[in-house]
Biotite code that builds the C-alpha atoms (Angstrom):
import biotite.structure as struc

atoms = struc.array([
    struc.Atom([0.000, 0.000, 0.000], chain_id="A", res_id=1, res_name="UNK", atom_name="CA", element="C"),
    struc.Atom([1.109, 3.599, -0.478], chain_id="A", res_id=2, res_name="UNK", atom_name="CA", element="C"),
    struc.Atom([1.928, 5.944, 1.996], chain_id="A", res_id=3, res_name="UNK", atom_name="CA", element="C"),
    struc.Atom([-0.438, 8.459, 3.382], chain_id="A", res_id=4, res_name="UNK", atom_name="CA", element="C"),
    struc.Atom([1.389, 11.450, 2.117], chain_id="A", res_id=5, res_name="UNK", atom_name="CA", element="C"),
    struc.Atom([2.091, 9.897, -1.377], chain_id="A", res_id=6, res_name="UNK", atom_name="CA", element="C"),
    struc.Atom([-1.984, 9.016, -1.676], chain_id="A", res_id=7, res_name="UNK", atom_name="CA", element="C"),
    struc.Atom([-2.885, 12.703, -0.530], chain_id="A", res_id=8, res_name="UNK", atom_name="CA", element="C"),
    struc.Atom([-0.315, 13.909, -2.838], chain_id="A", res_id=9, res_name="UNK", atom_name="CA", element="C"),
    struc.Atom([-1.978, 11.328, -5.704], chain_id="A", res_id=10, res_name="UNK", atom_name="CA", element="C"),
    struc.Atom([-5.365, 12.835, -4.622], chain_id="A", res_id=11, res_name="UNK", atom_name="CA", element="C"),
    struc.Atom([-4.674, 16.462, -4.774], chain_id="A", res_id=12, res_name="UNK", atom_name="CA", element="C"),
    struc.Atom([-3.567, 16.489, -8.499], chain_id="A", res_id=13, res_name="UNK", atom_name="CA", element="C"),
    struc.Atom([-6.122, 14.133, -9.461], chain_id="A", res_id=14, res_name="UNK", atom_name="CA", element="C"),
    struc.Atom([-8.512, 16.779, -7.602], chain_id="A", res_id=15, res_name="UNK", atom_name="CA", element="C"),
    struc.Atom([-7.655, 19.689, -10.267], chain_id="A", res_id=16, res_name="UNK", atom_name="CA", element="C"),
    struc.Atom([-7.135, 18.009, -13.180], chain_id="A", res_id=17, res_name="UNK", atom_name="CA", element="C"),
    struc.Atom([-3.754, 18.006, -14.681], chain_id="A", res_id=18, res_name="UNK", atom_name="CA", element="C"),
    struc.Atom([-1.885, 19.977, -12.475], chain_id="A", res_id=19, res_name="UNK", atom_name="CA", element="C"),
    struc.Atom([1.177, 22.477, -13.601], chain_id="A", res_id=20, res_name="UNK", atom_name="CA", element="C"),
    struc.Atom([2.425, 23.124, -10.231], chain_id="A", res_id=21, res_name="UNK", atom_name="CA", element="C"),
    struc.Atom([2.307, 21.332, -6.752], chain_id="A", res_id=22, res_name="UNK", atom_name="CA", element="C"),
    struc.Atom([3.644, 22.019, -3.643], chain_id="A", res_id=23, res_name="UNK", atom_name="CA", element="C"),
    struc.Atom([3.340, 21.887, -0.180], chain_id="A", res_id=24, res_name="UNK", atom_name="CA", element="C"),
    struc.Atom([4.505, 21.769, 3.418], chain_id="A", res_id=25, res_name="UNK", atom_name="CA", element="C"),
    struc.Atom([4.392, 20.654, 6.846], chain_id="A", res_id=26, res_name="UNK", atom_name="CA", element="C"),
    struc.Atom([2.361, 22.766, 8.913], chain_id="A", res_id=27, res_name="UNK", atom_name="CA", element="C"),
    struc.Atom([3.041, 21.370, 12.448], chain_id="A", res_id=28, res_name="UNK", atom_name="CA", element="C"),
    struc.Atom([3.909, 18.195, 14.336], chain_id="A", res_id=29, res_name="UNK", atom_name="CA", element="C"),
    struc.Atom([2.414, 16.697, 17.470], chain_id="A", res_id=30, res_name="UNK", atom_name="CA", element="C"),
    struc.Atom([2.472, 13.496, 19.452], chain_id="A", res_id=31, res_name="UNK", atom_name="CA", element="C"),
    struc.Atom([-0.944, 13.172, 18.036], chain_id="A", res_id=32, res_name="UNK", atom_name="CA", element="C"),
    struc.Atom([-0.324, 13.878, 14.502], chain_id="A", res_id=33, res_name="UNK", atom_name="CA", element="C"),
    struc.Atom([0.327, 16.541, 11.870], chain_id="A", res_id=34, res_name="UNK", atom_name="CA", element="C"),
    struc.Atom([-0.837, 19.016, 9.182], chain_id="A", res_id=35, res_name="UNK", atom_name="CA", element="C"),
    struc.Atom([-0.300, 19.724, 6.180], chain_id="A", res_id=36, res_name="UNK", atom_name="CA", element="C"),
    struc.Atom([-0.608, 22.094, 3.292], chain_id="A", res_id=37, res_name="UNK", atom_name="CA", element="C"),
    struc.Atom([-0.437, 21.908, -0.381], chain_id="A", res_id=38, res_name="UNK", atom_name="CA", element="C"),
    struc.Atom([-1.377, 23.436, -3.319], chain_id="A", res_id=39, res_name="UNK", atom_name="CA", element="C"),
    struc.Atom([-2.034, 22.774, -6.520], chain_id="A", res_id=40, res_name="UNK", atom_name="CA", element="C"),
    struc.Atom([-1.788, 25.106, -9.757], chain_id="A", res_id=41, res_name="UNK", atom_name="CA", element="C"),
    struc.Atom([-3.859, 23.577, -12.608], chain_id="A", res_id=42, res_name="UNK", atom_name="CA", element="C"),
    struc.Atom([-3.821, 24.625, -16.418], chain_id="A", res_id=43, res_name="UNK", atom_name="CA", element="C"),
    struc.Atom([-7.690, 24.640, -16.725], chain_id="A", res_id=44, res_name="UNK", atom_name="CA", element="C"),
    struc.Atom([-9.716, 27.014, -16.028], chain_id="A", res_id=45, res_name="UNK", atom_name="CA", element="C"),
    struc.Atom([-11.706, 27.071, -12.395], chain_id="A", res_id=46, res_name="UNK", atom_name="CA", element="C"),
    struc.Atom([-14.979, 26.276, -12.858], chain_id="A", res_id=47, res_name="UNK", atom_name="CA", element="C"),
    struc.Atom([-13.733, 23.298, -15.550], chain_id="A", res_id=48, res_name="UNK", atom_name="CA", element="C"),
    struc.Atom([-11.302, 22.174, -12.849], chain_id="A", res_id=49, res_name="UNK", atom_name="CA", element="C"),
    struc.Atom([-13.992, 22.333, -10.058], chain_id="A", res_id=50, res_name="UNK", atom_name="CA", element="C"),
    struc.Atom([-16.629, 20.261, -11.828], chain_id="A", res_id=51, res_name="UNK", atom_name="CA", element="C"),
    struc.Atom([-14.600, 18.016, -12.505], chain_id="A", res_id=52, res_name="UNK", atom_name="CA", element="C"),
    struc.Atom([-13.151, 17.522, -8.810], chain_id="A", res_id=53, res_name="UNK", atom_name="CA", element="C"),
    struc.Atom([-17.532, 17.047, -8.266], chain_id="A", res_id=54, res_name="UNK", atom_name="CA", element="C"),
    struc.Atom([-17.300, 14.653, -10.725], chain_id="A", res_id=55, res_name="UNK", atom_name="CA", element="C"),
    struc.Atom([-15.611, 11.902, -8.495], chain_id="A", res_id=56, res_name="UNK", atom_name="CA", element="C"),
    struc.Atom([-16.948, 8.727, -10.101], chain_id="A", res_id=57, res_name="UNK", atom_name="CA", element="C"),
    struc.Atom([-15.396, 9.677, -12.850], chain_id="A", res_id=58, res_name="UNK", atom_name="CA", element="C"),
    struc.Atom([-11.867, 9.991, -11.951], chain_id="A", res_id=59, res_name="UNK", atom_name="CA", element="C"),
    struc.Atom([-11.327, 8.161, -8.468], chain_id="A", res_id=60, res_name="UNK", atom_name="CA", element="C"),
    struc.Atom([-10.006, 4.688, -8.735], chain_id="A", res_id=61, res_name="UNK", atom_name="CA", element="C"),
    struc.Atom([-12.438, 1.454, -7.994], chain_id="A", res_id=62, res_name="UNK", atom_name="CA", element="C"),
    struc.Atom([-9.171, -0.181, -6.427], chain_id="A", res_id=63, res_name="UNK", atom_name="CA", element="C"),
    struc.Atom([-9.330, 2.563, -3.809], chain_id="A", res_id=64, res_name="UNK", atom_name="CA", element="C"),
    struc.Atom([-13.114, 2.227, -2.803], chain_id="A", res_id=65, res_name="UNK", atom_name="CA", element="C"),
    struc.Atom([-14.448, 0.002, -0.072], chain_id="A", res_id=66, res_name="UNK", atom_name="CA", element="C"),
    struc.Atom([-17.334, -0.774, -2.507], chain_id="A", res_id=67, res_name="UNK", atom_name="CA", element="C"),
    struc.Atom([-14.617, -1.898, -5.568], chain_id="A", res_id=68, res_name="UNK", atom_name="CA", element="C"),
    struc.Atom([-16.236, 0.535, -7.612], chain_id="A", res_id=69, res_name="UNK", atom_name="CA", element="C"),
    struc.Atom([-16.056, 4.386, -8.159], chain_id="A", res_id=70, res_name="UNK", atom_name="CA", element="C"),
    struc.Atom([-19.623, 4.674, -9.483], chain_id="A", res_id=71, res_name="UNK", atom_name="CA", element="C"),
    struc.Atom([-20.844, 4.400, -5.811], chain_id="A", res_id=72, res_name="UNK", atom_name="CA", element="C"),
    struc.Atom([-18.761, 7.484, -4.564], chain_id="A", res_id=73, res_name="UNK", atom_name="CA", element="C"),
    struc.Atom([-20.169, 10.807, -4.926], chain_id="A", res_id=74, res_name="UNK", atom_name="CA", element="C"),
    struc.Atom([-19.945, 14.349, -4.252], chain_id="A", res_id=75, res_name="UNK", atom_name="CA", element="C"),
    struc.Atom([-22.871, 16.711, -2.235], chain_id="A", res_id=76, res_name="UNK", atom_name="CA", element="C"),
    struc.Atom([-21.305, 20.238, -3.438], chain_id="A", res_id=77, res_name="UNK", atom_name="CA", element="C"),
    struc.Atom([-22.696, 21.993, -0.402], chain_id="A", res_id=78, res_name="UNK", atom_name="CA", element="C"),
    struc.Atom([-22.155, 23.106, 2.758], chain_id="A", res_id=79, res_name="UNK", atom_name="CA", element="C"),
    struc.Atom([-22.406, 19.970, 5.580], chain_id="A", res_id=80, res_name="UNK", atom_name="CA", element="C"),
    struc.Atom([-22.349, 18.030, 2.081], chain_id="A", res_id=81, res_name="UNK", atom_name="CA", element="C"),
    struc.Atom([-20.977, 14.805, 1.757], chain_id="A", res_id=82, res_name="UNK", atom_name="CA", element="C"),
    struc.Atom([-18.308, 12.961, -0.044], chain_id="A", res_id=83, res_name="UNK", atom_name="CA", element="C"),
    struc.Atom([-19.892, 9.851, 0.317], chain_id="A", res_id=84, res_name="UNK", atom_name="CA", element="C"),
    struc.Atom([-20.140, 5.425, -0.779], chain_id="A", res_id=85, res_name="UNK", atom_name="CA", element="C"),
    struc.Atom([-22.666, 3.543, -1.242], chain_id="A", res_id=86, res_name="UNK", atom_name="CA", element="C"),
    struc.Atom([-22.167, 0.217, 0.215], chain_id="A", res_id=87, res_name="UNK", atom_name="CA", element="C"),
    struc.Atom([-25.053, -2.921, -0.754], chain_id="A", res_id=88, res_name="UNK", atom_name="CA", element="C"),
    struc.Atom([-27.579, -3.229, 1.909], chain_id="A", res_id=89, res_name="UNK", atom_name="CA", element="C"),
    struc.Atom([-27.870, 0.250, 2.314], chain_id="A", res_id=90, res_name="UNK", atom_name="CA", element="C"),
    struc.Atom([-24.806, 0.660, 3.949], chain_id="A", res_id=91, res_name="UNK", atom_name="CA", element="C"),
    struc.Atom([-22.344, 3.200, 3.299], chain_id="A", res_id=92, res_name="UNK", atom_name="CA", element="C"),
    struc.Atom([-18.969, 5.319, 4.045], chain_id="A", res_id=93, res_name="UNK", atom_name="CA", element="C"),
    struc.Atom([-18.948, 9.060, 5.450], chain_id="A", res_id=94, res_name="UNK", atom_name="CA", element="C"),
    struc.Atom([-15.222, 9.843, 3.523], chain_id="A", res_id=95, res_name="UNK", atom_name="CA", element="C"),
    struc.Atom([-15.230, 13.568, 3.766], chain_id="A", res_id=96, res_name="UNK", atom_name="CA", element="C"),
    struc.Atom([-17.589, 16.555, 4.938], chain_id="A", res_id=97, res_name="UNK", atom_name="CA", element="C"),
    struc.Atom([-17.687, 19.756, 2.749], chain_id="A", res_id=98, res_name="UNK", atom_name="CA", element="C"),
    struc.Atom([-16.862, 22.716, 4.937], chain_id="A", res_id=99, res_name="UNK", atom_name="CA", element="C"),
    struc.Atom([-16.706, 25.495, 2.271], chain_id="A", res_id=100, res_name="UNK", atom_name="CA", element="C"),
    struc.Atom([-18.264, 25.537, -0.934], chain_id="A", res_id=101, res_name="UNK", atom_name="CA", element="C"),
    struc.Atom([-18.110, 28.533, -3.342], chain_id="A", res_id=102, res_name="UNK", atom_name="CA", element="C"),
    struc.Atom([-19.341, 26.974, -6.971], chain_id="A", res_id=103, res_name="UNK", atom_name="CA", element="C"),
    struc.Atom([-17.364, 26.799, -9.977], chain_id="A", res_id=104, res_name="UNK", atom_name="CA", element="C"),
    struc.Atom([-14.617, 27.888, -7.447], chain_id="A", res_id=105, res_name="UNK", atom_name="CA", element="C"),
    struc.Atom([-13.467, 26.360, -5.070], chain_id="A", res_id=106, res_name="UNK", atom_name="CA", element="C"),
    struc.Atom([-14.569, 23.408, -2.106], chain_id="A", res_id=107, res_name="UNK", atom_name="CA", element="C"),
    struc.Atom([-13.280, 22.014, 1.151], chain_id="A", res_id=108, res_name="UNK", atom_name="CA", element="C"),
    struc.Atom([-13.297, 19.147, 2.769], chain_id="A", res_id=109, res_name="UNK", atom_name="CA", element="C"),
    struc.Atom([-12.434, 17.606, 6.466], chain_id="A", res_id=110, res_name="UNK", atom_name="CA", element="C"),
    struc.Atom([-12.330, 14.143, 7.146], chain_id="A", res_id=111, res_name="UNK", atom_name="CA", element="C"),
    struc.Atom([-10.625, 10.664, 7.345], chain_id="A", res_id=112, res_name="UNK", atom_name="CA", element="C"),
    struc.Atom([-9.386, 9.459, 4.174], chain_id="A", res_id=113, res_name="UNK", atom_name="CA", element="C"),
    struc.Atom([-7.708, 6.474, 3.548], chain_id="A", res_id=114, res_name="UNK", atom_name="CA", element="C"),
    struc.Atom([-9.370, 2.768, 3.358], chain_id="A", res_id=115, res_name="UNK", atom_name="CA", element="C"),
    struc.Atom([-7.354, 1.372, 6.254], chain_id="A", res_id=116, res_name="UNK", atom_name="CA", element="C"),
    struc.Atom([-7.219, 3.266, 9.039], chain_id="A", res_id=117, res_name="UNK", atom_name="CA", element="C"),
    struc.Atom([-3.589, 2.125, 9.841], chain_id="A", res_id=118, res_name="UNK", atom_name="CA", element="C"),
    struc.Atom([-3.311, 4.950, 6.585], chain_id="A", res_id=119, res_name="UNK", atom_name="CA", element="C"),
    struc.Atom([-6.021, 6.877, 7.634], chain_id="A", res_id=120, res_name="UNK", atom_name="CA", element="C"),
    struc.Atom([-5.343, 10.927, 7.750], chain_id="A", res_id=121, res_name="UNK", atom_name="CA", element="C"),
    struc.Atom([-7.534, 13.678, 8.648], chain_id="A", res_id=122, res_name="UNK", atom_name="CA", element="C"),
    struc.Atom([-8.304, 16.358, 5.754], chain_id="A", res_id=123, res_name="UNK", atom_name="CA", element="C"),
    struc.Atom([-8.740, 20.156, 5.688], chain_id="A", res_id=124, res_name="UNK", atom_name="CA", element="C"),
])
């Protein structure tokens, strides 16, 4: 499996599209765990590279669903929206919350991401 900070990294360009510039940092350390920062310069224009960050079934991998397949993740492009999975049997996975939204813009998330949660990390 990959490491936490190589997946985020993975998930940030995917996030924008194809990215021209990435970078980022570490924000602070603590016995309890860490932040970080990084941004992402893409070539397309905002609103193109914000729908298709909405768009997740259509760029997230199936081998990095609990479902097996992207189709069941989606996007709520609100505030207290979720970036959810639908699991059979109704069941399903809470990935990410959205805590900003501005359409066509921009959007935020916090939450656990990661499918084990021995490479679990908190995003924001």
């Amino acid at each position: 499996m990959k490491s936490p900070a190589r997946l985020r990294s993975w998930f940030a360009l995917l996030l924008v599209g194809a990215a021209a510039r990435a970078s980022g940092g570490v924000l602070d350390v603590a016995d309890n765990g860490f932040t970080l920062r990084e941004t992402v310069t893409a070539s397309a224009p905002p609103d193109k590279a914000y729908a298709a960050m909405v768009d997740v079934a259509k760029w997230w991998s199936s081998d990095h669903t609990y479902s097996g397949n992207a189709a069941n993740l989606s996007i709520d492009a609100k505030a207290t929206g979720c970036f959810c999975e639908k699991l059979p049997n109704l069941g399903g996975v809470r990935h990410m919350t959205v805590v900003y939204v501005s359409p066509g813009k921009a959007i935020r998330f916090e939450g656990v991401s990661g499918l084990s949660s021995r490479w679990a990390f908190r995003a924001a």
